[in-house]
N, C-alpha and C positions, 0 to 999 in steps of 0.2 A: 573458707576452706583452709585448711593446714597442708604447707606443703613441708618436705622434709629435705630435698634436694632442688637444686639449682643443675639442670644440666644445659650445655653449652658442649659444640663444635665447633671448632676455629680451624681455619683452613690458614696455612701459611707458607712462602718460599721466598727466597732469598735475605733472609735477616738475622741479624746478626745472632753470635753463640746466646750472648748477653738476652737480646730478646724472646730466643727460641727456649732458653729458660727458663725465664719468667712464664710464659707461654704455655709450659709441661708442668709448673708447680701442684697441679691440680688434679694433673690427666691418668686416667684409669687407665684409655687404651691411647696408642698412636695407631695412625694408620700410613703406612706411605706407600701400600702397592695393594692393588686387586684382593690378592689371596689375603691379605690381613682382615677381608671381611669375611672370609670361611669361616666359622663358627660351630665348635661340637658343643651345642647347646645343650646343656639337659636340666629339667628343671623337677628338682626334687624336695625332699623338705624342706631341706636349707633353702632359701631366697635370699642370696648372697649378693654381691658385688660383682659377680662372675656373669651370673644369671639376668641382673639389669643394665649389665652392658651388652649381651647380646639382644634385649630388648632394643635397647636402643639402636643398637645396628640396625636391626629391622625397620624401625622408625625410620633411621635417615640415612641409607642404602642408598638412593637414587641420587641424594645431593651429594653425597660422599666422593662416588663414581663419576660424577662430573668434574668434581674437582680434582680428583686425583688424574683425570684425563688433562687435565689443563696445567700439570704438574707441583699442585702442591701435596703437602704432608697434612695428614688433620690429625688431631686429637680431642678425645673427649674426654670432658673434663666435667667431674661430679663435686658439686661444692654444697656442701650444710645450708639449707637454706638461711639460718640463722644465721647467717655471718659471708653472705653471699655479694651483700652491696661493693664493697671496697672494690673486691674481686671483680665484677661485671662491670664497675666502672673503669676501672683500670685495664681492664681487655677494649671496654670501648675508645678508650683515648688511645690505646697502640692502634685499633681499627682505622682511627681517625687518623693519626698523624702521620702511619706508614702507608695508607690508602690501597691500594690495591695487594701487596705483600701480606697483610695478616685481615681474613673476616672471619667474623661469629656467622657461619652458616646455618645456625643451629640455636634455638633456647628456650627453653621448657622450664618450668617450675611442675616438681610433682610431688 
């Protein structure tokens, strides 16, 4: 299968500008409150970047709203698949080192 994106949701709070950063380098949307998951979806010729991030919403709605209930910020973050490695490693070791502060709640290849 050919995939063309790498998407990933990281949920994160209390860390630093530095890592929060690094962290948004990628991200289409942030989320940090309820209403940021309202969505005026419409999906018309164009299937734009607009249009599969509200997919995605729909996708991962329910982990979102958990997390944001437990007060972090998430963002979603769409990366070329082709050049995705670095990137997923690199979120996985902040996952690792800062432990509870920053998770990939989220990851798809599509």
């Amino acid at each position: 299968m050919n995939y063309k994106y790498t998407i990933l949701a990281v949920a994160y709070k209390d860390v630093s500008e530095e890592v929060e950063k690094k962290i948004n380098e990628f991200s289409i949307r942030t989320i940090d409150e309820t209403d940021d998951l309202v969505s005026y979806c419409t999906y018309g010729r164009q299937f734009d970047q607009d249009s599969r991030v509200c997919i995605y919403l729909e996708w991962y709605q329910n982990n979102i709203l958990k997390y944001l209930a437990d007060g972090y910020k998430i963002v979603l973050l769409e990366v070329p698949f082709n050049s995705n490695e670095p990137i997923v490693k690199a979120l996985d070791l902040i996952d690792i080192e800062l432990g509870d502060k920053v998770l990939i709640i989220e990851h798809d290849d599509i």
